[in-house]
RODREN-850580 format. One record per residue (C-alpha): residue in three letters; x, y, z. Coordinates in steps of 0.2 Angstrom, whole numbers, padded with zeros to 4 digits, always signed. Layout:
# RODREN-850580
alaXYZ/...
//
This chain:
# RODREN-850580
unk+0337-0240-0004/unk+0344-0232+0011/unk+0337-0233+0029/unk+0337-0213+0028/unk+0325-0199+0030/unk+0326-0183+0024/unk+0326-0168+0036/unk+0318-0154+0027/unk+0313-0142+0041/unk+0332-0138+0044/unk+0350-0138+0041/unk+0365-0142+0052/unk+0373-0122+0048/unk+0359-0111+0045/unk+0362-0093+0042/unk+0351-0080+0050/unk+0347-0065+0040/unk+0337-0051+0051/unk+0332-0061+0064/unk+0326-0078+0054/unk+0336-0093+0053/unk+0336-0097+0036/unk+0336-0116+0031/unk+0347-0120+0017/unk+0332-0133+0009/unk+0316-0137+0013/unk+0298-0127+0014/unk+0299-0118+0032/unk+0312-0110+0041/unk+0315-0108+0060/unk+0308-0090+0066/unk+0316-0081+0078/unk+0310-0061+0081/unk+0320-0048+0072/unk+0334-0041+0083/unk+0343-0027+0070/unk+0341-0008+0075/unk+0335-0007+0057/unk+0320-0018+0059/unk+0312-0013+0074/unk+0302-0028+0083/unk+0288-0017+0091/unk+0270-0020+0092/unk+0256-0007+0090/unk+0258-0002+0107/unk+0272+0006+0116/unk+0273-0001+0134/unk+0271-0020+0138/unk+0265-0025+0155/unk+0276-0032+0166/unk+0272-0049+0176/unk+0273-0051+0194/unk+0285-0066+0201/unk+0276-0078+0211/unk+0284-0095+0210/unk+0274-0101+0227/unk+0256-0105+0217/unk+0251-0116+0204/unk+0238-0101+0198/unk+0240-0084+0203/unk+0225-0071+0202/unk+0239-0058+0202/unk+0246-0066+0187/unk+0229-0068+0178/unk+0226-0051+0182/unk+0243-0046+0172/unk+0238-0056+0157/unk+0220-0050+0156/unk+0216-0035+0141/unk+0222-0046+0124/unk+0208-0057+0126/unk+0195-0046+0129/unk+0199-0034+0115/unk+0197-0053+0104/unk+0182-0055+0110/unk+0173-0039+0104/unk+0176-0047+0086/unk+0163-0059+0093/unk+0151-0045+0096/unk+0153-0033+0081/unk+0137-0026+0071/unk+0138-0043+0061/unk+0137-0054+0076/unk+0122-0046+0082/unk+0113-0046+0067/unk+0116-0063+0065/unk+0108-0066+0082/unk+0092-0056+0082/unk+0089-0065+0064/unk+0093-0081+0073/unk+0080-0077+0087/unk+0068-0073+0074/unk+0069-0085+0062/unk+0070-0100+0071/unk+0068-0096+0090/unk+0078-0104+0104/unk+0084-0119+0091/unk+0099-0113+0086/unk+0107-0109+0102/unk+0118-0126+0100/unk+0125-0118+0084/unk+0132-0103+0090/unk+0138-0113+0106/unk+0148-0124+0097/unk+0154-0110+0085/unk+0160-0101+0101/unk+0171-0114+0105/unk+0178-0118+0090/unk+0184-0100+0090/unk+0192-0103+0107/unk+0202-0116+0100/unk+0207-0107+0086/unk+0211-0091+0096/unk+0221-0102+0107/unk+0235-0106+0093/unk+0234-0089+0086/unk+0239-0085+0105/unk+0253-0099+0106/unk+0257-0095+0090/unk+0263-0076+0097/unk+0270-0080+0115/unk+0281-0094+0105/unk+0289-0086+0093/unk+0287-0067+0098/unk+0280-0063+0082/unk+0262-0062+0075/unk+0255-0072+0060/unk+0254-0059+0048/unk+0277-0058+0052/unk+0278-0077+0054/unk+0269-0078+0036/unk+0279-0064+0028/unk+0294-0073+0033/unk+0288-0093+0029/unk+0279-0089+0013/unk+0287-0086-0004/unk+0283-0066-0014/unk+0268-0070-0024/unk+0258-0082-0010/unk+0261-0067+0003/unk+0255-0054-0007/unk+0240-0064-0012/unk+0238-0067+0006/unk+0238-0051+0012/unk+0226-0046-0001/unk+0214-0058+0005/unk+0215-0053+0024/unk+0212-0034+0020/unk+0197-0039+0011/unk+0190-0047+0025/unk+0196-0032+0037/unk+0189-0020+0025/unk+0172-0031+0024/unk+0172-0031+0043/unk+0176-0012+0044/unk+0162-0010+0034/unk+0149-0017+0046/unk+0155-0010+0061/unk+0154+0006+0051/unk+0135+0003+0046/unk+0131-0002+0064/unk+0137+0015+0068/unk+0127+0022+0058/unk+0112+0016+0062/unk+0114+0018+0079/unk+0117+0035+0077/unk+0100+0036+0067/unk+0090+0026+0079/unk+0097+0039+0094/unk+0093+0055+0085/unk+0075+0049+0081/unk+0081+0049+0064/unk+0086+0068+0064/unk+0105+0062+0061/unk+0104+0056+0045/unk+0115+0040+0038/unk+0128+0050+0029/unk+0131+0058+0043/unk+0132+0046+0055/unk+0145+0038+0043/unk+0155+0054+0043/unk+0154+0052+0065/unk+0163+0037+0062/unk+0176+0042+0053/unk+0181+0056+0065/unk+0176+0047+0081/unk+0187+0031+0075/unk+0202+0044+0074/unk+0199+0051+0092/unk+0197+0034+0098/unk+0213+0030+0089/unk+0225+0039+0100/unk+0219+0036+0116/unk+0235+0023+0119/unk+0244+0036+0123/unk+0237+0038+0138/unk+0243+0019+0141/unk+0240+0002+0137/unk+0231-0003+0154/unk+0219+0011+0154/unk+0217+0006+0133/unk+0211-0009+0137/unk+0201-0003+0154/unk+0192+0008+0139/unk+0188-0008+0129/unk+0180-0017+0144/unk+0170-0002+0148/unk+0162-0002+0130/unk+0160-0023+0133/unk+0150-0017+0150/unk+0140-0006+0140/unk+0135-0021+0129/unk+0131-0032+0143/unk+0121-0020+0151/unk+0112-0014+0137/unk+0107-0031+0130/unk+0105-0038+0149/unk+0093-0025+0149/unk+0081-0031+0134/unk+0082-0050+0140/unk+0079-0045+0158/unk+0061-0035+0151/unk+0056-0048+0138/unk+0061-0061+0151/unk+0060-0077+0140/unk+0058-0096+0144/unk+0073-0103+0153/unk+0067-0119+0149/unk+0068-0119+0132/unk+0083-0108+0130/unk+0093-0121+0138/unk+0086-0133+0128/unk+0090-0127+0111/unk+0108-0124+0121/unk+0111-0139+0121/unk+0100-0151+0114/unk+0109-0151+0094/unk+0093-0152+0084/unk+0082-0140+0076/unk+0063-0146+0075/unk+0054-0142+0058/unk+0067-0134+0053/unk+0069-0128+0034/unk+0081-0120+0022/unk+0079-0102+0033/unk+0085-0109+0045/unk+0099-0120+0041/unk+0104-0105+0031/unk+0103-0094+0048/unk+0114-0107+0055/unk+0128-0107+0043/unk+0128-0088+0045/unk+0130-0089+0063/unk+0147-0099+0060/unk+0152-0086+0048/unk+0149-0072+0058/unk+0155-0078+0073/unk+0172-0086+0067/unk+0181-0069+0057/unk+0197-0073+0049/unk+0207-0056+0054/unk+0202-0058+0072/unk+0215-0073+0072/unk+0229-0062+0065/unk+0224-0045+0079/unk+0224-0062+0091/unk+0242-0068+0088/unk+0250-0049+0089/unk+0240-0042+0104/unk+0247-0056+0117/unk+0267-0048+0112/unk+0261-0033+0125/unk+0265-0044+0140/unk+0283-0046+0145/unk+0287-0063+0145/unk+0306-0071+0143/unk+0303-0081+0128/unk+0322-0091+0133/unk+0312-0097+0146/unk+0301-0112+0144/unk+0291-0112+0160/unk+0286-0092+0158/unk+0279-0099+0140/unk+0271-0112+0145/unk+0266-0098+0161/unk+0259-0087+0146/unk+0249-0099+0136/unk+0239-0105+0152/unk+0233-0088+0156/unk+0231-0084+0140/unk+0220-0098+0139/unk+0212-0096+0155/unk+0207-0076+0150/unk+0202-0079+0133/unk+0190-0093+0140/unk+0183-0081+0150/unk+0181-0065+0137/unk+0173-0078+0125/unk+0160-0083+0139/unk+0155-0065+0143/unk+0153-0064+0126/unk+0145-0078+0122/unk+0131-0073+0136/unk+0129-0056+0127/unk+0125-0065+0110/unk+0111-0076+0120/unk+0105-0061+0127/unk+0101-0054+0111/unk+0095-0071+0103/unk+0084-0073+0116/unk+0076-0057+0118/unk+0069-0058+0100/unk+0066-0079+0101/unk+0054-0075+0112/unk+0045-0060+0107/unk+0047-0059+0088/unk+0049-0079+0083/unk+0034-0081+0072/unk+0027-0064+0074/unk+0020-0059+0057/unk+0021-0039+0049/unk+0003-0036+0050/unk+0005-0040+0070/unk+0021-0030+0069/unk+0012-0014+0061/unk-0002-0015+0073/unk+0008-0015+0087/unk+0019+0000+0081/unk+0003+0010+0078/unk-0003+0007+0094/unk+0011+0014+0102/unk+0010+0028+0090/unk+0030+0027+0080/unk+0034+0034+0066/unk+0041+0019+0061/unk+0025+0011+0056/unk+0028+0010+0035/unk+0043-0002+0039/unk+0032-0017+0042/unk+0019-0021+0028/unk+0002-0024+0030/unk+0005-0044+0026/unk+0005-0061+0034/unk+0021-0064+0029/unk+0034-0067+0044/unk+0044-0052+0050/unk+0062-0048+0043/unk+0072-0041+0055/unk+0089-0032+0055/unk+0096-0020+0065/unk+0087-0006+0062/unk+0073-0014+0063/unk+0076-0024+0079/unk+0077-0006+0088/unk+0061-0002+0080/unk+0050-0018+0086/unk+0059-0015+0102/unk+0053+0001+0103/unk+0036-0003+0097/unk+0032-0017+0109/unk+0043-0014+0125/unk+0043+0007+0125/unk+0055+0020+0117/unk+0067+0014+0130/unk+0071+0001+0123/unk+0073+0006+0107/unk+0086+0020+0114/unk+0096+0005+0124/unk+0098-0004+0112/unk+0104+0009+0100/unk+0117+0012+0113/unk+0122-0007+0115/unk+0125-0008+0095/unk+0134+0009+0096/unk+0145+0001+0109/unk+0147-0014+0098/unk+0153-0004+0081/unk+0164+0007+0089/unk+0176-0004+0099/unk+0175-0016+0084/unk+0180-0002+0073/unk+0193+0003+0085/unk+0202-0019+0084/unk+0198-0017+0065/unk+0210-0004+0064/unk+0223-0011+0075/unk+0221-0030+0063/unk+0226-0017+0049/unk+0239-0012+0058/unk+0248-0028+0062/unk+0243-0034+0045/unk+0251-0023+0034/unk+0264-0022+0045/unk+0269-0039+0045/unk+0265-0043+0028/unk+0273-0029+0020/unk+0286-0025+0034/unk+0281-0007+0034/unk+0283+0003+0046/unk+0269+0021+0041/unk+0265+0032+0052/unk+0250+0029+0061/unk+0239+0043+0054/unk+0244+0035+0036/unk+0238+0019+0039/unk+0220+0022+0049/unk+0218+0034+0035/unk+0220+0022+0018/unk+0212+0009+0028/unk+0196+0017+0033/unk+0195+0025+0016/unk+0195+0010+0009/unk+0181+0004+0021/unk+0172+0021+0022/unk+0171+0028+0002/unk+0156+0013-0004/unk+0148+0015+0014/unk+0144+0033+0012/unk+0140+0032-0006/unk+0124+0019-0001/unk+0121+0027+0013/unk+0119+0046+0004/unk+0110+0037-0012/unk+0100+0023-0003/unk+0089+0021+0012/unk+0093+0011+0028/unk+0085-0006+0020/unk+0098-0005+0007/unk+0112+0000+0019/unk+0110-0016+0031/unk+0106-0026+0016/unk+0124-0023+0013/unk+0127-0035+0029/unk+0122-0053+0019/unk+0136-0046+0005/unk+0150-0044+0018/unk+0148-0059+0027/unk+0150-0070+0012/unk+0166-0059+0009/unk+0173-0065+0024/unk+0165-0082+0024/unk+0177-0083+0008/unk+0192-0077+0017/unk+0193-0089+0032/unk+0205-0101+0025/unk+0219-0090+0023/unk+0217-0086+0042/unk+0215-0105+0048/unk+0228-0114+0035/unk+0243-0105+0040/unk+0238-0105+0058/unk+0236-0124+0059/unk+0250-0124+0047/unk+0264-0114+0056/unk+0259-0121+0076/unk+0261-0138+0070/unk+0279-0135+0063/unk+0293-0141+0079/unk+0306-0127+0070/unk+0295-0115+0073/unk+0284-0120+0092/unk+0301-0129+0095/unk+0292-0141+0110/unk+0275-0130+0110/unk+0273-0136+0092/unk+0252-0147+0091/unk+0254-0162+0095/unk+0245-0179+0085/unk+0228-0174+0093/unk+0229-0156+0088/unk+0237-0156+0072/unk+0219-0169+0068/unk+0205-0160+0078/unk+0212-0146+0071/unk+0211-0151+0051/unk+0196-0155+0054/unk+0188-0141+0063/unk+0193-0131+0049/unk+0189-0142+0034/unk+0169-0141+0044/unk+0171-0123+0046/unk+0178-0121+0028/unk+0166-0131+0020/unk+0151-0123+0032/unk+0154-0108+0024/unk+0157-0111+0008/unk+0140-0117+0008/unk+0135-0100+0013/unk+0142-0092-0001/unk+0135-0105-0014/unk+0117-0100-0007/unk+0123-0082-0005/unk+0126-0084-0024/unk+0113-0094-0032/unk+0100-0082-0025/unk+0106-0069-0036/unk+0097-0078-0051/unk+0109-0068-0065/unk+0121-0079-0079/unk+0134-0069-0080/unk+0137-0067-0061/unk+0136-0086-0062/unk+0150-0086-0076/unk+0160-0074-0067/unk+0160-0082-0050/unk+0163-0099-0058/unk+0181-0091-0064/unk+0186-0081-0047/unk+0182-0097-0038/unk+0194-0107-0049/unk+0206-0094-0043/unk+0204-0096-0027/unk+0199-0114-0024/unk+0216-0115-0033/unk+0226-0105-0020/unk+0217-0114-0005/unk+0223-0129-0014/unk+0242-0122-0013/unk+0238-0118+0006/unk+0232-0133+0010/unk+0248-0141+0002/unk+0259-0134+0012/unk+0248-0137+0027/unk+0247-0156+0026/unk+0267-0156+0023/unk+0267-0146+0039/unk+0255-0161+0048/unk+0268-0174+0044/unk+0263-0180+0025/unk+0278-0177+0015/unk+0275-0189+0001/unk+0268-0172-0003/unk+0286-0163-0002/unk+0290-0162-0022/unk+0307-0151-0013/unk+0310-0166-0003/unk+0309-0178-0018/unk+0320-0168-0027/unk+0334-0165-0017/unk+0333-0183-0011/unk+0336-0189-0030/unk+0347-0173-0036/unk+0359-0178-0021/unk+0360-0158-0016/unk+0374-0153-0004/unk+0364-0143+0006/unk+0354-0158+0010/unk+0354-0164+0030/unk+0352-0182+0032/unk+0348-0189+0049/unk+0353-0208+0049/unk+0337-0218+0059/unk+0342-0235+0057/unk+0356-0245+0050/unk+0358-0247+0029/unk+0352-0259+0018/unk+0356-0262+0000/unk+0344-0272-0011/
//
């Protein structure tokens, strides 16, 4: 036995081929972005902003300044149809309780926004480019099949919340085909306004965020809840006779929060800034605003989900349909069939938030609110498009015309929307919501693997590669969120009561347990345990010339 180790993450004489350095043995390969003339290295956007030089401060506001916009377009994941349903249900359901839970799933998306960030200032390429390049042909495609299902599932509710809101404005005159068709042309409108600059794109974005803010400021300002008791289900972890509603409202909140693409739109949008990537100290610059801004998006955000959580904690918690259908017919809506004459405990969604809105706080309410959800789906609509963008893209290293793309990927998203919202009625269409977040419940791991996998790697972060405490903190933030949600789906599933769904989903999930599995494999290699290396082992034992070895200590023979 030889006091030798095995370097499998490089080769003395690598070759590059367009722009990667190609290890001649191992799993991974050092990145580097694509320099040909053939291979363009672009992001969605034209321009990048430039950074002013201030080389007197430790922190500069001007700096901050320059770096703000990816973070903020982030964050609107955070407040998409989905979120808010999730909250107002929250709200209902179990009161102030579950605050704590979508506390700590906020920052746990800090901290995974914060390596899909690193990930793209290091390397100057996004996850979905990093992974086309690190991951063999059949992992990649099943890969990229797995993020455009959760993009498409996401697409889906920002397009029903749309909808809705559309509804809920026109006093139900627009009808919910129709505001699905809104959508689809509005989105294209929308799409284009980068031409007008990337600045003034992103000022659009924090214009429709202030339109939130307000919107929903304004519903928590009217019902004026306890103070008291919303910071103590902030911060106090425990949910008093709590049952199986609400612990299933909690994993919900983790799964709605926490959205897998939102990691790949992360890791691209931080490549508009121009930043020398030769330079260590502008890197290392780059990360700490990054940091600093998407801390601060996340927290607006965050407030606007406690707005909402809080408005219908305390005036809808408990509240039964027969109190609810009262109510409504005293303030003479017409929306009074909705809630049954019952003493069973009201079951709220978005369309029916505005309308108990309305019913006990005015029609105001109900028409600012529809305003705040129409905000909401349409600048999520907007970052789901750009995360198909970058993910086909990278994935498939295609370059389509703009128009191409929106159009198969809203397609996709749009056809089974419209077809439930022209055969079926508005319960039906929100219904649609539990579906599509077990769809991207499922799809999480194939966002937070490579991520964790690729930022711990030194021949790819070089130095800006997770150190011992984040390479642990971060397996297991995503084993919890993984297995959180995974719960989800298994209650998602068995309330479905049918065998032969049962039989079905038994064999997809071998299927995909299988290719978390594979994943996860590489991912512990990457994290330092390579008695899981089988290309290690072999080389070692085939005694392959390509092989480096990298003496650490003198020989011994025994």
């Amino acid at each position: 036995l030889h006091g030798y180790r095995h370097e499998c993450y490089g080769s003395v004489e690598p070759s590059q081929e367009n722009g990667v350095i190609q290890s001649t043995q191992g799993l991974y390969s050092s990145t580097s972005p694509p320099v040909s003339d053939d291979e363009p290295f672009s992001t969605y956007f034209e321009e990048k902003v430039p950074i002013p030089e201030d080389v007197t401060q430790m922190f500069s506001f001007r700096k901050l300044w320059a770096f703000t916009g990816p973070g903020f377009l982030m964050s609107i994941a955070y407040l998409d149809p989905g979120n808010i349903e999730s909250d107002l249900q929250s709200g209902a359901k179990a009161g102030f309780k579950l605050l704590w839970v979508l506390l700590g799933a906020t920052i746990i998306g800090l901290l995974l926004q914060r390596l899909a960030a690193r990930l793209g200032v290091v390397t100057g390429m996004h996850l979905a480019e990093v992974c086309n390049r690190q991951y063999p042909t059949v992992p990649r495609i099943i890969l990229w099949l797995m993020v455009e299902l959760a993009i498409i599932g996401s697409d889906m509710q920002e397009v029903i919340g749309c909808a809705i809101a559309f509804n809920l404005l026109s006093m139900g005159r627009i009808p919910l085909w129709g505001g699905v068709l809104i959508t689809i042309i509005d989105t294209f409108v929308f799409l284009f306004l980068d031409k007008y600059g990337l600045r003034k794109l992103e000022a659009f974005f924090g214009f429709l965020i202030t339109i939130m803010a307000v919107s929903f400021g304004y519903e928590y300002v009217m019902v004026r809840p306890d103070q008291g008791e919303l910071l103590k289900g902030m911060f106090l972890p425990y949910c008093e006779n709590c049952g199986s509603a609400q612990m299933e409202q909690a994993v919900g909140i983790v799964g709605a929060v926490i959205m897998p693409h939102n990691i790949y739109l992360h890791s691209a949008l931080v490549k508009s800034r121009q930043i020398d990537r030769g330079n260590k100290k502008e890197v290392k610059e780059a990360n700490k605003y990054y940091f600093i801004e998407s801390t601060i998006a996340l927290f607006i955000s965050f407030l606007i989900n406690v707005f909402v959580v809080a408005v219908f904690a305390e005036a809808f918690y408990d509240k039964t349909n027969i109190e609810v259908n009262a109510k409504c017919n005293e303030s003479g809506s017409p929306h009074t069939d909705l809630f049954p004459l019952d003493n069973s405990t009201l079951q709220v969604d978005i369309y029916k938030g505005g309308v108990v809105l309305g019913c006990f706080f005015g029609p105001a309410a109900l028409y600012i609110w529809a305003i705040g959800i129409l905000a909401a789906g349409q600048s999520s609509t907007m970052t789901g498009t750009y995360s198909g963008q970058f993910v086909m893209e990278g994935f498939l290293n295609l370059r389509w015309s703009r128009f191409a793309r929106v159009l198969l990927t809203r397609s996709i998203a749009i056809f089974p929307t419209l077809l439930v919202a022209i055969f079926q009625d508005v319960q039906h269409l929100t219904g649609m919501n539990d579906f599509l977040n077990v769809l991207q419940s499922m799809q999480l791991p194939f966002a937070l693997i490579p991520i964790l996998t690729f930022t711990s790697l030194t021949s790819i972060m070089d130095d800006f590669a997770n150190g011992l405490m984040w390479k642990i903190g971060g397996g297991v933030v995503i084993l919890v969120v993984c297995a959180i949600n995974m719960y989800f789906v298994v209650v998602y599933v068995t309330s479905l009561n049918s065998v032969a769904l049962y039989v079905l989903v038994a064999l997809l999930c071998i299927a995909y347990l299988s290719f978390v599995c594979y994943l996860t494999w590489q991912c512990l290699i990457a994290l330092g345990v390579s008695c899981l290396d089988v290309s290690c082992l072999g080389s070692r034992v085939s005694n392959n010339r390509h092989a480096v070895f990298i003496e650490e200590q003198p020989a011994y023979d025994t």
